[in-house]
C-alpha positions in Angstrom: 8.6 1.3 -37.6 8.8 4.5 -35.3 5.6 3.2 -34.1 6.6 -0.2 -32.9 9.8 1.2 -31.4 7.9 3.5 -30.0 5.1 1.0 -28.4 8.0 -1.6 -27.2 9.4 1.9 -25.5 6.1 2.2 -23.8 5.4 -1.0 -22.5 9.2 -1.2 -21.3 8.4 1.8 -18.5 5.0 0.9 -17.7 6.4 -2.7 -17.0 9.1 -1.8 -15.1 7.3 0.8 -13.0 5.1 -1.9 -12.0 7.7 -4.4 -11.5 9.0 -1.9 -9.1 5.8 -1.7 -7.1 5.2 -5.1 -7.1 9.1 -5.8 -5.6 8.9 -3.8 -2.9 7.8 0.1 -3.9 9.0 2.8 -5.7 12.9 3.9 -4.8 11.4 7.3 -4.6 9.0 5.8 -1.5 12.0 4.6 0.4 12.8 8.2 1.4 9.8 10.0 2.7 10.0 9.7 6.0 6.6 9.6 8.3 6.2 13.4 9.5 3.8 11.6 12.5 4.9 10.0 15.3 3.2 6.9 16.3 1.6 7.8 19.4 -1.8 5.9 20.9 -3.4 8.7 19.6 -2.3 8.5 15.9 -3.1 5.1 16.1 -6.5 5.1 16.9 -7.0 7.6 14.5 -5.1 5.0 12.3 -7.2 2.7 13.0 -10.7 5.0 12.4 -9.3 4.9 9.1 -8.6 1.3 8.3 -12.0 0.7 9.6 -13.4 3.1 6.9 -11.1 2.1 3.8 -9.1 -0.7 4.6 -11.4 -3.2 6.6 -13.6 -4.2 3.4 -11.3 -5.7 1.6 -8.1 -6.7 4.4 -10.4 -7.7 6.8 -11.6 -6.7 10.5 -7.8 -7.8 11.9 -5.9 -7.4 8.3 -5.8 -11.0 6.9 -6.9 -10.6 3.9 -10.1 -11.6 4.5 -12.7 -8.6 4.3 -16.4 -9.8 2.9 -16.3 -7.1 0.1 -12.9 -8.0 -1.9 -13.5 -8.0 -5.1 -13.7 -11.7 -7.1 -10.0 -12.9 -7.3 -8.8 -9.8 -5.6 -6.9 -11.5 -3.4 -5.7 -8.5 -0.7 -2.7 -8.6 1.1 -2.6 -10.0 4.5 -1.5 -6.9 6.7 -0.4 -9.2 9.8 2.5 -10.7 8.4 5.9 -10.0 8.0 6.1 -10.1 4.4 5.4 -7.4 2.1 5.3 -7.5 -1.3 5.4 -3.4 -1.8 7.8 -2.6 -0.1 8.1 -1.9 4.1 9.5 1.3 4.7 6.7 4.1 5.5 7.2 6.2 2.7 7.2 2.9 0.6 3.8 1.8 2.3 2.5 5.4 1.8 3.6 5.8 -2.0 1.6 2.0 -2.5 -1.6 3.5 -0.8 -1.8 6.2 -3.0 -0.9 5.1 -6.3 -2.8 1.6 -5.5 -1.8 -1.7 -7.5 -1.8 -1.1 -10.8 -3.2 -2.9 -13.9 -2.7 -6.4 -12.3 -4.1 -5.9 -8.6 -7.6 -4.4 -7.8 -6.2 -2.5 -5.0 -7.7 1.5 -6.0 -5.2 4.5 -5.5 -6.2 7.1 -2.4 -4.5 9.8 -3.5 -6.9 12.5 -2.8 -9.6 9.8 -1.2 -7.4 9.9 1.8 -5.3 13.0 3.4 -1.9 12.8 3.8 -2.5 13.2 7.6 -4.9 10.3 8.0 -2.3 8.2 5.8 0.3 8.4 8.0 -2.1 7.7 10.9 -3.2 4.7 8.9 0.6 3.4 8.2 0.9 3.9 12.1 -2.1 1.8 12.7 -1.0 -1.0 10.0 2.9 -1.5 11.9 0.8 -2.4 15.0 -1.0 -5.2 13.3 2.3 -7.7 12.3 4.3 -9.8 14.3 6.8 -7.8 16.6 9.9 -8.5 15.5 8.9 -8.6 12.1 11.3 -6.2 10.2 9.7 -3.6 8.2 
């Protein structure tokens, strides 16, 4: 009995952790604040590192559309003003590290990526939506 209780307890906070991720981030995300300021320079850099990690699988301009997705991975289209993991920077940031989860085939970066060039890349991605969209 302990054992079910114990299981059902389990699947409880792994569901609701990823029900969390998947409606708009971790509440712990919504308060880092981006320690770099978007400048043309931390954009470009931003945008050396889309073209290295990103690109593949979002696509040259962020559609969703990258040759090397996995089957059904269907990636997020990174020019809209929707999105589904939240749209605060420290949101976006926690969502690149930990990656999808179990349902999407996004991989985490944590440790792939430095912090530094994450930030740069989150700098990069806000130039790629609409202009009014609100993120």
């Amino acid at each position: 009995m302990c054992a079910v209780v114990l299981a059902v307890a389990m699947f409880i906070v792994a569901f609701t952790a990823h029900a969390q991720t998947r409606a708009g981030g971790a509440p712990a995300g919504r308060t880092i604040k981006n320690p770099v300021a978007s400048t043309p320079a931390s954009i470009t850099s931003g945008a050396a590192v889309y073209k290295k990690y990103c690109a593949f699988c979002h696509g040259l301009t962020g559609k969703g559309d990258g040759p090397l997705a996995p089957k059904d991975a269907d990636p997020s289209n990174l020019t809209d003003d929707d999105w589904d993991h939240g749209s605060t920077d420290g949101e976006i940031f926690a969502f690149i590290q930990a990656g999808g989860g179990p349902d999407s085939k996004m991989v985490a970066f944590k440790g792939k990526i430095p912090d530094q060039d994450m930030w740069h890349l989150i700098n990069f991605l806000r130039t790629l939506g609409p202009k009014d969209a609100k993120r």
